[in-house]
NUZA-458189 format. One record per residue: residue number from 1; residue in one letter; x, y, z of N, C-alpha, C, O in turn. Coordinates in Angstrom, 1 decimal, always signed. Each point is the difference from the previous one (the first is absolute). Example, Ala and Ser with C-alpha at 12.3 -4.5 7.8 and 13.67 -1.06 7.14 Angstrom:
<atoms>
<atom resi="1" resn="A" n_px="+13.2" n_py="-5.7" n_pz="+7.8" ca_px="-0.9" ca_py="+1.2" ca_pz="+0.0" c_px="+0.9" c_py="+1.2" c_pz="+0.0" o_px="+1.0" o_py="+0.0" o_pz="+0.7"/>
<atom resi="2" resn="S" n_px="-1.4" n_py="+1.1" n_pz="-1.4" ca_px="+0.9" ca_py="+1.1" ca_pz="+0.0" c_px="-0.8" c_py="+1.1" c_pz="+0.8" o_px="+0.5" o_py="+1.1" o_pz="+0.1"/>
</atoms>
This chain:
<atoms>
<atom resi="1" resn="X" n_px="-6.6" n_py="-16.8" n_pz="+0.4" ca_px="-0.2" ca_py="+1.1" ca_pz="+1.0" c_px="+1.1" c_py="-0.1" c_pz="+1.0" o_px="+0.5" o_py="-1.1" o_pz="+0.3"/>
<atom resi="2" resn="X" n_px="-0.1" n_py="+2.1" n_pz="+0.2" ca_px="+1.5" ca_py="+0.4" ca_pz="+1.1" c_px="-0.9" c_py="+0.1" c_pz="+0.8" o_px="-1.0" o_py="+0.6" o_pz="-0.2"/>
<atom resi="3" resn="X" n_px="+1.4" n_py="-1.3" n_pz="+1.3" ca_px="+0.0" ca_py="+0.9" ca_pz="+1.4" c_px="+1.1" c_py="+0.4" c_pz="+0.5" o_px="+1.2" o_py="-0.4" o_pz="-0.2"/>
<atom resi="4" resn="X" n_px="-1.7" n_py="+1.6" n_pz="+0.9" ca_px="+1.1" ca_py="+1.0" ca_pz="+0.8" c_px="+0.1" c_py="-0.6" c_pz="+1.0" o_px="-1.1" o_py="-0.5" o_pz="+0.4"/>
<atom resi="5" resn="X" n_px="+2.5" n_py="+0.2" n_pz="+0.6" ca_px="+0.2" ca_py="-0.3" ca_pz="+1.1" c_px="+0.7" c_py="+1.2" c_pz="+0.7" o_px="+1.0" o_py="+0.5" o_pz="-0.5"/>
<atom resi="6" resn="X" n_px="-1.6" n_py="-0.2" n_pz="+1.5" ca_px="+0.7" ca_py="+1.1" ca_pz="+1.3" c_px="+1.4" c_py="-0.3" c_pz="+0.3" o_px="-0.3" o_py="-0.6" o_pz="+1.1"/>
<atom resi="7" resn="X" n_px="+1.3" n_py="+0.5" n_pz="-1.1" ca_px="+0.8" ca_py="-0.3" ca_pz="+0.7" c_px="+0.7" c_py="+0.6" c_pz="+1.1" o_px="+1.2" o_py="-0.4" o_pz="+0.1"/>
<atom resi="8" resn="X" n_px="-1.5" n_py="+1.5" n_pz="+0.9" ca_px="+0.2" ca_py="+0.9" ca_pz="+0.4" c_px="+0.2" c_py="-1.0" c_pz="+1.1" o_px="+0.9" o_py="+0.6" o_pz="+0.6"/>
<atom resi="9" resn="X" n_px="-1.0" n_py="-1.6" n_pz="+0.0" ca_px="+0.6" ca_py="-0.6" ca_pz="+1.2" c_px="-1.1" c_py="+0.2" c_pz="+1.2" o_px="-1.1" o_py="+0.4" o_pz="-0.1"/>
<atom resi="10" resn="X" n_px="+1.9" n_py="-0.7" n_pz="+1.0" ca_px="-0.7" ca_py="+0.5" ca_pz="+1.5" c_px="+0.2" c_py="+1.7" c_pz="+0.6" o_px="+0.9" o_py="+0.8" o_pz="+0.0"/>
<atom resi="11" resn="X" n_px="-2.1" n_py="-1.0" n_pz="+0.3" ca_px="+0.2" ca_py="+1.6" ca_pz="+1.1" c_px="+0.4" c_py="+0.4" c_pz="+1.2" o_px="-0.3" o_py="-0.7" o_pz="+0.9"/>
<atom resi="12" resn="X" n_px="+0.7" n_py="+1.5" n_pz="-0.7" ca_px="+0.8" ca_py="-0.3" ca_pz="+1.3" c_px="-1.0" c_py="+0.0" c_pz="+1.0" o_px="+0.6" o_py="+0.2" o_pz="+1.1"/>
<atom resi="13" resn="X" n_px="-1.7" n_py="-0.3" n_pz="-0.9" ca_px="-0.8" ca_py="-0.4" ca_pz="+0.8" c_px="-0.1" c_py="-1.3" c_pz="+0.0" o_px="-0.8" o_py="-0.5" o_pz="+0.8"/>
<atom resi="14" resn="X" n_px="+1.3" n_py="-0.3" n_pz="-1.6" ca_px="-0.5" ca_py="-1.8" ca_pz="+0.1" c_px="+1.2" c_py="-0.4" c_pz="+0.5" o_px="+0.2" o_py="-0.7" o_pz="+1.0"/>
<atom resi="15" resn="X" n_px="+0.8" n_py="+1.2" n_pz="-1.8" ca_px="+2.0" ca_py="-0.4" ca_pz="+0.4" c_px="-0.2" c_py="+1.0" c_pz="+2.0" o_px="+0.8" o_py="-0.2" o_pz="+0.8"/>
<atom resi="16" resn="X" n_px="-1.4" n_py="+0.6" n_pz="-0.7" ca_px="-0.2" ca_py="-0.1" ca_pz="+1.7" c_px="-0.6" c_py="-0.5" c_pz="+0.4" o_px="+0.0" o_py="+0.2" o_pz="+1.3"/>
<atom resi="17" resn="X" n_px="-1.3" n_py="-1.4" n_pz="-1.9" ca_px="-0.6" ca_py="-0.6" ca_pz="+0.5" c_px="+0.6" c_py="-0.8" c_pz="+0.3" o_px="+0.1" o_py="-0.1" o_pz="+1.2"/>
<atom resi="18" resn="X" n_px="+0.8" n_py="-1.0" n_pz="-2.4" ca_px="+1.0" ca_py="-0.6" ca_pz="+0.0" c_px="+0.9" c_py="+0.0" c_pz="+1.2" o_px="+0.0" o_py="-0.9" o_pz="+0.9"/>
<atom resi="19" resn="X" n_px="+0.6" n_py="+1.9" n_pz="-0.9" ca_px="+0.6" ca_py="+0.2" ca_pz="+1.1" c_px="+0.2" c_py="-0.5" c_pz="+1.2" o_px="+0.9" o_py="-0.7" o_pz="+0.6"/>
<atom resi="20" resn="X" n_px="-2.5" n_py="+1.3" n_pz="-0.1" ca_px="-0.6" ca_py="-0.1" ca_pz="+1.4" c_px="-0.3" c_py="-1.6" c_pz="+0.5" o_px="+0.3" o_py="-0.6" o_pz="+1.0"/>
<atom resi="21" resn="X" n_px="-1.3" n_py="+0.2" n_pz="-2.6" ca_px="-0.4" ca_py="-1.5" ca_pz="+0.1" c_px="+1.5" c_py="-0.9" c_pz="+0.6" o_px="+0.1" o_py="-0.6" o_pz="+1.1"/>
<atom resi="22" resn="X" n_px="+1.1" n_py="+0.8" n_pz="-2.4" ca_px="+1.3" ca_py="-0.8" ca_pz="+0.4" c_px="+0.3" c_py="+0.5" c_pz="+1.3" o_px="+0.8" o_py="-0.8" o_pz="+0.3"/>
<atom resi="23" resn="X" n_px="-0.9" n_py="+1.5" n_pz="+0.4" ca_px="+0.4" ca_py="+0.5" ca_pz="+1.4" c_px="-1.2" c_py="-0.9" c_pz="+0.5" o_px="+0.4" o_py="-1.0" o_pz="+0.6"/>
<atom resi="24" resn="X" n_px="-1.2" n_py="+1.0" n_pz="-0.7" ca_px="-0.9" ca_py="-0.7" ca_pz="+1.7" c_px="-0.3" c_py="-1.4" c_pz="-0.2" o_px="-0.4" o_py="-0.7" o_pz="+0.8"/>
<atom resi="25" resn="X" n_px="+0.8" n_py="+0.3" n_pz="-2.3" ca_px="-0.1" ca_py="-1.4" ca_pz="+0.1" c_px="+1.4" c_py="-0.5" c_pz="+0.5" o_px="+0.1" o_py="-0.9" o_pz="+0.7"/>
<atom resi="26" resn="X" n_px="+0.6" n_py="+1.6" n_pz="-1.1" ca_px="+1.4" ca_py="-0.7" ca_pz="+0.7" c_px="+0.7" c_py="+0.6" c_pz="+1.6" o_px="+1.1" o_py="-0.1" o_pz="+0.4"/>
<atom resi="27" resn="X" n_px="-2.1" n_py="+0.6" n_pz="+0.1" ca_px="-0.1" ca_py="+0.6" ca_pz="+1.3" c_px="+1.1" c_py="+0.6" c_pz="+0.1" o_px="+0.6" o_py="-0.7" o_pz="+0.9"/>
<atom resi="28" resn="X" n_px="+0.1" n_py="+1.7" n_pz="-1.3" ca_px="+1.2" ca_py="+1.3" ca_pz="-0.3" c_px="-0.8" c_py="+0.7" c_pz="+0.4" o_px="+0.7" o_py="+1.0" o_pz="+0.4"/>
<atom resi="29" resn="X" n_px="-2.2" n_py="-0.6" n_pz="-0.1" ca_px="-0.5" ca_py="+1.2" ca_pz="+0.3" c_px="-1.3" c_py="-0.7" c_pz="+1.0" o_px="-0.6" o_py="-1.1" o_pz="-0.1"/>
<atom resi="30" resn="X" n_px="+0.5" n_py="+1.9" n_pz="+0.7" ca_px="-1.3" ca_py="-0.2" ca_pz="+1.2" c_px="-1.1" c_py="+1.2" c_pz="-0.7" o_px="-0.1" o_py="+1.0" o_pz="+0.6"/>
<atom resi="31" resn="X" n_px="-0.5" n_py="-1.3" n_pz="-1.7" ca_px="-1.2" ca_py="+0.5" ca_pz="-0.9" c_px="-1.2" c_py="-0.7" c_pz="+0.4" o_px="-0.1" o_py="-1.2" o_pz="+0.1"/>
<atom resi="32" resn="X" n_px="-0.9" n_py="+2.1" n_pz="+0.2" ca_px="-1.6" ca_py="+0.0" ca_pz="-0.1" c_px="+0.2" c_py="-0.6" c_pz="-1.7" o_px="+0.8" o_py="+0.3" o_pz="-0.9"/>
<atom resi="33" resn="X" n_px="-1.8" n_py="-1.1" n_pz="+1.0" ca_px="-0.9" ca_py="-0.4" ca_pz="-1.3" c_px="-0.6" c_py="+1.6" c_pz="-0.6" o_px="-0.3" o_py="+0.4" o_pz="-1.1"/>
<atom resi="34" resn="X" n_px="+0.3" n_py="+0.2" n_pz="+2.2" ca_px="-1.2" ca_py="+1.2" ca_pz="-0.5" c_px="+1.4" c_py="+1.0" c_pz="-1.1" o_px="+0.1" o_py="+0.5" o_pz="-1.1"/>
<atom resi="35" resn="X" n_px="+0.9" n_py="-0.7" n_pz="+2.3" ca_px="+1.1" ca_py="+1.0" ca_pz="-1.0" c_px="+0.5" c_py="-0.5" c_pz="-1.3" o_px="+0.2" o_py="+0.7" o_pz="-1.0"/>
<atom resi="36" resn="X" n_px="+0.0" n_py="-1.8" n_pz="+1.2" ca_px="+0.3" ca_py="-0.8" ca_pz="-1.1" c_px="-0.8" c_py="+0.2" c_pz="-1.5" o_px="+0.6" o_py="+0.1" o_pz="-1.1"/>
<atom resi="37" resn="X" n_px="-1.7" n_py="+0.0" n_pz="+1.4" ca_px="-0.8" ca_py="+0.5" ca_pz="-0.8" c_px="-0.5" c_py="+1.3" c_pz="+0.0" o_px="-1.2" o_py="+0.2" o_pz="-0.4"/>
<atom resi="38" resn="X" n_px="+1.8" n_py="+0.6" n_pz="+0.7" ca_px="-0.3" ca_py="+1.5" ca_pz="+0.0" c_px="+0.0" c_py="+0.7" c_pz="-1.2" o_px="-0.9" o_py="+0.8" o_pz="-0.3"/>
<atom resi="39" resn="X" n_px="+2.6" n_py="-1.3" n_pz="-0.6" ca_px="-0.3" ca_py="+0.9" ca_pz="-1.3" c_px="-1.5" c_py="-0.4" c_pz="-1.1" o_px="-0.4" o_py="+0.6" o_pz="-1.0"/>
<atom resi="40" resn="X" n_px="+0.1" n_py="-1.6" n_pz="+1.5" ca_px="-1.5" ca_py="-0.1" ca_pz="-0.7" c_px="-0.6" c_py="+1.3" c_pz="+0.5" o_px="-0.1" o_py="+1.0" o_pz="-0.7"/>
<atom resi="41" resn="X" n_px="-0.5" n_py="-0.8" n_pz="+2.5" ca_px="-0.9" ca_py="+0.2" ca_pz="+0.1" c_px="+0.1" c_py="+1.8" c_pz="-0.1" o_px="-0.8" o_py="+0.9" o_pz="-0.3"/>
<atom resi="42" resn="X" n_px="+2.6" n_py="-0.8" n_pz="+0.9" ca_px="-0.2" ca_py="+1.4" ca_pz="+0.3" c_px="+0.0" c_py="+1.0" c_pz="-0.7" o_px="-0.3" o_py="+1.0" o_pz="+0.5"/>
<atom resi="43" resn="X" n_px="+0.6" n_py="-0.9" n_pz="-2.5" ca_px="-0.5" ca_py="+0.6" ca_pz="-0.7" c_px="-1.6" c_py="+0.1" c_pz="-0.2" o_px="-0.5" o_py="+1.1" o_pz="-0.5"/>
<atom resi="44" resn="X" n_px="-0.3" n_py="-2.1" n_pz="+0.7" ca_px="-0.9" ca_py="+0.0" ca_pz="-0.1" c_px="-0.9" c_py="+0.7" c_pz="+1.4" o_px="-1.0" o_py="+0.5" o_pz="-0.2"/>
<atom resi="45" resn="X" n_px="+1.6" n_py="-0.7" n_pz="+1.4" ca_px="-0.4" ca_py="+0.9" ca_pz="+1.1" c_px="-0.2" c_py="+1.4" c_pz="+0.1" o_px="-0.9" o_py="+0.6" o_pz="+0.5"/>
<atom resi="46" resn="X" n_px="+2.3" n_py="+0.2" n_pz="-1.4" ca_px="+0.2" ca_py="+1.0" ca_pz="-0.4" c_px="-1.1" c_py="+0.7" c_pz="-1.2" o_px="-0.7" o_py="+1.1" o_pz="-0.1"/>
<atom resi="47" resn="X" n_px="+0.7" n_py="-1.9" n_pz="-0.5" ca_px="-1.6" ca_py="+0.3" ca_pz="-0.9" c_px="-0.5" c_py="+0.3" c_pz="+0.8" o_px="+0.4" o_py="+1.0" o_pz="+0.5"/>
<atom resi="48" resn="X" n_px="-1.4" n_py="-1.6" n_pz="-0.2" ca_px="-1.2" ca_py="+0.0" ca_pz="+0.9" c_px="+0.2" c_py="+1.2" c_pz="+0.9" o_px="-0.8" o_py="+1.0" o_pz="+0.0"/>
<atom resi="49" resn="X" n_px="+1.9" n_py="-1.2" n_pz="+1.0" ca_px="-0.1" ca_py="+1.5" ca_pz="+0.3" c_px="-0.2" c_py="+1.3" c_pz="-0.2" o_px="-0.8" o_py="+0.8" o_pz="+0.5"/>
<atom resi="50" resn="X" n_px="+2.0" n_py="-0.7" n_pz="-1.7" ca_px="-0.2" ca_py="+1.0" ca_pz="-1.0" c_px="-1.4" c_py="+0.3" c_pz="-0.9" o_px="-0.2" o_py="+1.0" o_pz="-0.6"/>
<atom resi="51" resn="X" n_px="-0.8" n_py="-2.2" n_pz="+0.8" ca_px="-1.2" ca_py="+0.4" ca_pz="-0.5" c_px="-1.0" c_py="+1.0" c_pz="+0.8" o_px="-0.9" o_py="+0.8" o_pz="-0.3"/>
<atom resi="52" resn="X" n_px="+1.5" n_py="-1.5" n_pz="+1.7" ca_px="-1.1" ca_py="+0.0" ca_pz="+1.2" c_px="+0.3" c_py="+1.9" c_pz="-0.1" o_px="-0.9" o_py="+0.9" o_pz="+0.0"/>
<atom resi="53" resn="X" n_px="+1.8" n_py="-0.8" n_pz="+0.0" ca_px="+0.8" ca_py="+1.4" ca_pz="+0.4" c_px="-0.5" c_py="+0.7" c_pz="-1.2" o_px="+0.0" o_py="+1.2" o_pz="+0.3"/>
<atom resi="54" resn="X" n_px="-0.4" n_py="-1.5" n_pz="-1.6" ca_px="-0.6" ca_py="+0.8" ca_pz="-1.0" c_px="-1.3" c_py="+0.4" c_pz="+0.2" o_px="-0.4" o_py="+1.1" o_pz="-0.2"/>
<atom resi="55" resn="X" n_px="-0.6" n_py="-2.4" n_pz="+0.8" ca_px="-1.4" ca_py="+0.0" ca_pz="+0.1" c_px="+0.0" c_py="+1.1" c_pz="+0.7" o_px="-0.1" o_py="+1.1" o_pz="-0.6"/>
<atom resi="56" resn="X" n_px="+0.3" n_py="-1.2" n_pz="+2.4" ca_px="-0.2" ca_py="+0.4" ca_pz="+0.9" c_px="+0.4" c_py="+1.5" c_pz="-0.8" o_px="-1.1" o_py="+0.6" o_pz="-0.2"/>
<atom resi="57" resn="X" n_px="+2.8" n_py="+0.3" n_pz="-0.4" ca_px="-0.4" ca_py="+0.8" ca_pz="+0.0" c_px="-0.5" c_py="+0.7" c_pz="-0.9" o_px="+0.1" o_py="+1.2" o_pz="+0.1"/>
<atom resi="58" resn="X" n_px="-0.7" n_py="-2.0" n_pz="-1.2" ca_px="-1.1" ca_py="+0.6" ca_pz="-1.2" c_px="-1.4" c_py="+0.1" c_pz="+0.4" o_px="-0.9" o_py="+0.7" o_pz="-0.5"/>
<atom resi="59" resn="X" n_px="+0.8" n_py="-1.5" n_pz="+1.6" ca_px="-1.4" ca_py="-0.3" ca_pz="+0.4" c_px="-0.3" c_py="+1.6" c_pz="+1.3" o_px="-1.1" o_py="+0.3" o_pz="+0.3"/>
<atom resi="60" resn="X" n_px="+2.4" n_py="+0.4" n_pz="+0.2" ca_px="+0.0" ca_py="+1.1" ca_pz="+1.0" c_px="-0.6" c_py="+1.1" c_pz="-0.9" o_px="-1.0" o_py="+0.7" o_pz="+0.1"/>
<atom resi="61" resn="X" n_px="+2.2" n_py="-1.1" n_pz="-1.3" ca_px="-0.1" ca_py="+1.1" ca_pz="-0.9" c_px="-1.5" c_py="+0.4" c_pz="-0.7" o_px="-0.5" o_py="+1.1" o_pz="-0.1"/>
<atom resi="62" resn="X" n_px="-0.1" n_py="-2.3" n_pz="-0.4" ca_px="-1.5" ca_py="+0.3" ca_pz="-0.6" c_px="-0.6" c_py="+0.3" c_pz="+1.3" o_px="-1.1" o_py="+0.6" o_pz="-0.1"/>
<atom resi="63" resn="X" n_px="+1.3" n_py="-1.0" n_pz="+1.5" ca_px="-1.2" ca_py="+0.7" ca_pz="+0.7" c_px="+0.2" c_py="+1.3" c_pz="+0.3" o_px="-1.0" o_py="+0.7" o_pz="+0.3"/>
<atom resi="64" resn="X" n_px="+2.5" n_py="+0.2" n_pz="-0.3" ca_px="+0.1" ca_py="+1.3" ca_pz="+0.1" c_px="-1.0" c_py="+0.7" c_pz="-1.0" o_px="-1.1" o_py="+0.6" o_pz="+0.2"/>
<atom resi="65" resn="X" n_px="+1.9" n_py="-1.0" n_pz="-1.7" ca_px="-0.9" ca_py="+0.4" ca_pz="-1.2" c_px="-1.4" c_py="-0.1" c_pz="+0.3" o_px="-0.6" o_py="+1.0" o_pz="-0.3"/>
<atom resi="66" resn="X" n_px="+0.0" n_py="-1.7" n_pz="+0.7" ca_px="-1.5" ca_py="-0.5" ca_pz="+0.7" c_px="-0.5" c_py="+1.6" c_pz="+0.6" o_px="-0.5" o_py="+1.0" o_pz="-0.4"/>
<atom resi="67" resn="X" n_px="+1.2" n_py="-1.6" n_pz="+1.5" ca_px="+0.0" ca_py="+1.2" ca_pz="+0.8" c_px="+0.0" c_py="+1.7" c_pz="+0.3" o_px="-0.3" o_py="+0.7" o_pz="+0.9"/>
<atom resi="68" resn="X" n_px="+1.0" n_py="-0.5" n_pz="-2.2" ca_px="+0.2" ca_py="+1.4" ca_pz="-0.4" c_px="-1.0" c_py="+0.1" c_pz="-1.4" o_px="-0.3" o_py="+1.1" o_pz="-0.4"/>
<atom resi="69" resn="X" n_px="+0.0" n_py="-1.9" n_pz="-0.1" ca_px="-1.7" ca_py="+0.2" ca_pz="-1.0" c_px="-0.9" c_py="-0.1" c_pz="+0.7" o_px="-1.0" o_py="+0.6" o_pz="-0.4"/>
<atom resi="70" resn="X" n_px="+0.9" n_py="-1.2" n_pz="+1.7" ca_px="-1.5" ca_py="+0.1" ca_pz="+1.1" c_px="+0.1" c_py="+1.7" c_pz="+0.0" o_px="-0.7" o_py="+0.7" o_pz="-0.7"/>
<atom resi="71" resn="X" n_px="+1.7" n_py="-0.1" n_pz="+1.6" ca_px="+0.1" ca_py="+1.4" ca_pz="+0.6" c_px="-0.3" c_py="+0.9" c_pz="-1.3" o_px="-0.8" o_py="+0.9" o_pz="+0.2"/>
<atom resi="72" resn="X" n_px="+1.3" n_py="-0.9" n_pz="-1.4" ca_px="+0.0" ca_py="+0.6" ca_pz="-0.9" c_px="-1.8" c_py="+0.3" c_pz="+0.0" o_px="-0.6" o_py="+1.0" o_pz="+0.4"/>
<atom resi="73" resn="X" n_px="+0.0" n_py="-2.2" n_pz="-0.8" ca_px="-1.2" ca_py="-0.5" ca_pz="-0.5" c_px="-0.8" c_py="+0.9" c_pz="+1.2" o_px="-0.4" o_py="+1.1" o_pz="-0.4"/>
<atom resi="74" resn="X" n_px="+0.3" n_py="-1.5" n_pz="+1.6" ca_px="-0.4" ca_py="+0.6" ca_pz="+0.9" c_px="+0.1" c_py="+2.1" c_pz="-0.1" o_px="-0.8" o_py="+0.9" o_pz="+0.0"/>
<atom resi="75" resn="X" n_px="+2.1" n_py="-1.0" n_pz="-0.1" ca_px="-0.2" ca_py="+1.7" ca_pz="-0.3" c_px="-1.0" c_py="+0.1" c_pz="-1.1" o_px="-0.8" o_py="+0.9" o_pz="+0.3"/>
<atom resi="76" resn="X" n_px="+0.7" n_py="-1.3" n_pz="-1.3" ca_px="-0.4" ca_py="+0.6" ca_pz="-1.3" c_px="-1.4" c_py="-0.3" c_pz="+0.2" o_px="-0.7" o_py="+0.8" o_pz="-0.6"/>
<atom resi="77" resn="X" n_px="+0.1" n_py="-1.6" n_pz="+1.2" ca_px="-1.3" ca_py="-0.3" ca_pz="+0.6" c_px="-0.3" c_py="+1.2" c_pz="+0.9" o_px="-0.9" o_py="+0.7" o_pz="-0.4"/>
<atom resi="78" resn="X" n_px="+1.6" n_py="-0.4" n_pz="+1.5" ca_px="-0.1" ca_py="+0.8" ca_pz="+0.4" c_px="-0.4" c_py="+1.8" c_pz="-0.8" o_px="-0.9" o_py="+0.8" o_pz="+0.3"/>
<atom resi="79" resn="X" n_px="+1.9" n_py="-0.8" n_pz="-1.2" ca_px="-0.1" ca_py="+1.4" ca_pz="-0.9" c_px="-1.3" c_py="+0.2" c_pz="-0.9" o_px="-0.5" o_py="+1.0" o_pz="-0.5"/>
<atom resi="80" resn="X" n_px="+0.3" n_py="-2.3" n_pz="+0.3" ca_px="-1.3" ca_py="-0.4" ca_pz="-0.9" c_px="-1.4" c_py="+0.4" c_pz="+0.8" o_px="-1.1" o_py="+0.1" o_pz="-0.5"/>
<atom resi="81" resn="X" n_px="+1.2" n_py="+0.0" n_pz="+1.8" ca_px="-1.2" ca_py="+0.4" ca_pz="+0.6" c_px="-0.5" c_py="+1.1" c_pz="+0.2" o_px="-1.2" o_py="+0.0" o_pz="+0.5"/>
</atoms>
């Protein structure tokens, strides 16, 4: 049996982790730990965001829709009497 190996290398989000790391261990840069480790977190911040920002406006969206079958409903109750 073969196995397939990836060999596609590093991404340029780790070759800047890299980067950053060789920058503050060798103090060439006055880096937060927090920045240093950013390209981990800040794609993944952006997610989240980008989620938050879908809920919020799918969740507007189904209460208009909500909202405009109450009014409907109400008329046709109304005609029905």
């Amino acid at each position: 049996m073969r196995v397939r190996v990836n060999k596609n290398g590093t991404s340029f989000l780790g070759l800047l982790f890299i980067v950053l790391l060789v920058l503050k261990l060798t103090e060439l840069a006055q880096l937060s730990w927090l920045w240093v480790f950013s390209p981990f977190w800040v794609p993944i911040a952006f997610v989240v965001v980008g989620l938050a920002i879908w809920f919020i406006t799918a969740s507007i969206n189904v209460g208009i829709e909500n909202h405009a079958a109450y009014k409907r409903r109400k008329r046709w109750q109304k005609r029905q009497k």
